[in-house]
N, C-alpha and C positions, 0 to 999 in steps of 0.2 A: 684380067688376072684371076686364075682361079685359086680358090682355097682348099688346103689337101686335110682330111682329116684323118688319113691314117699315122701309122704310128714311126713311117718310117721317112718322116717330116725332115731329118737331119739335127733336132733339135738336144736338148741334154736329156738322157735316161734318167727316167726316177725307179729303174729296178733295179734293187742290189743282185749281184753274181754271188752265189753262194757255195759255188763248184770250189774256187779255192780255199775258202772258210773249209768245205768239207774234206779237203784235202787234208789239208794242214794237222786238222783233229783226226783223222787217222792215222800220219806218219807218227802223233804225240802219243797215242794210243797204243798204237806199235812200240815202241821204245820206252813205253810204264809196262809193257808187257814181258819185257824181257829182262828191263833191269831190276822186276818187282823181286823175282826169287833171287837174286844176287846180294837182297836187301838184308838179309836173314841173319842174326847173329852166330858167330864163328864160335863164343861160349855157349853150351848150351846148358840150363841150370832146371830146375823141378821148382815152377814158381808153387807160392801158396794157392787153394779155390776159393773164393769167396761164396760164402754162404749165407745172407743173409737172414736164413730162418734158425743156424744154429748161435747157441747163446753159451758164450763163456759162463761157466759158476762165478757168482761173485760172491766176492773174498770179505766175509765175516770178519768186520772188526767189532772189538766189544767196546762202546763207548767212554769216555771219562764220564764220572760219576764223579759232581763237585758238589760237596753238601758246604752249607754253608751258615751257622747259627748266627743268632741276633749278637752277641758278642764282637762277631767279625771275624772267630774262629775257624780253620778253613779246612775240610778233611778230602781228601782225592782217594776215592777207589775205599773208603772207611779207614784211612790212614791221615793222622792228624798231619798238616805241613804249614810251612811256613809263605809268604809271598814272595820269596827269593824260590825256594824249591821248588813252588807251583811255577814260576817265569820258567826256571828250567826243565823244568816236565812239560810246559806247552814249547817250548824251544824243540825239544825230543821228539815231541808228538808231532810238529808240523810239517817235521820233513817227512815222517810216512807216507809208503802209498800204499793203499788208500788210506787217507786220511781222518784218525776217529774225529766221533762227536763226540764235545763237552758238553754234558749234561748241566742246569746250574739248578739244584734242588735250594734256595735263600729260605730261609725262614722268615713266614711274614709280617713280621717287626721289624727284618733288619734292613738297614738304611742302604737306599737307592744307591747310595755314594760310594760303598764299599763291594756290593755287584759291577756300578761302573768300572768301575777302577779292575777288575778281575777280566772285563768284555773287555777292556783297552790293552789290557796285560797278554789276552790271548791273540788280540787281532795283532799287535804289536808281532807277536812271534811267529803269528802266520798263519793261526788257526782259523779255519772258515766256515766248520758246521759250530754254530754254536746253538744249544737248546735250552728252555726253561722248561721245568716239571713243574707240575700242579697236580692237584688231585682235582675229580669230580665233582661239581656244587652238587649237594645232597638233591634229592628231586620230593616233589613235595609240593 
């Protein structure tokens, strides 16, 4: 009994045919070739270009300016108000866009308790920049 070692044994192929793989990818290729310009919209409109190196102006708003003495006295913009008028001046102010900053200038004596309550009053109506002023420590 002899042993045959060529390839044409009768045994099972371990070569895959690649002939109809490449068929197949050419008739698909053909038929994205044709249907591609049919693809095109029938409106045709002037889109925006995007430009990421140009920059809108942005839109100057002048902040709230809340001064606020040791009393608990409360002036917006150097006009004396009340905590019902300030609720609705931050009510006003939150729907802006863009939305200003509150300034909160307290005088420092006056009690944490009555800032709180002014920071709860704005976040309450929607306000989101909020800011403390200070002055400079002397240097020395």
């Amino acid at each position: 009994m002899a042993v045959s070692l060529g390839g044409n044994s009768g045994g099972p192929m371990s070569e895959i045919n690649v002939t109809p793989l490449v068929d197949v990818m050419l008739v698909l290729l053909i038929i994205f070739m044709i249907t591609a310009p049919l693809m095109s919209h029938s409106i045709t409109i002037e889109l925006p270009t995007a430009n990421p190196k140009t920059k809108e102006p942005d839109m100057v708003v002048p902040p709230l300016d809340l001064a606020v003495k040791s009393d608990g006295s409360m002036y917006l913009n150097d006009h004396a108000v009340t905590e019902a008028e300030l609720r609705a001046q931050f009510a006003v102010d939150a729907q802006k866009t863009p939305q200003p900053e509150l300034q909160i200038r307290a005088d420092k004596v006056t009690e944490f308790k009555i800032v709180k309550k002014i920071i709860g009053n704005a976040k309450d109506s929607g306000m989101v920049h909020v800011a403390f002023m200070t002055t400079d420590a002397p240097k020395g």
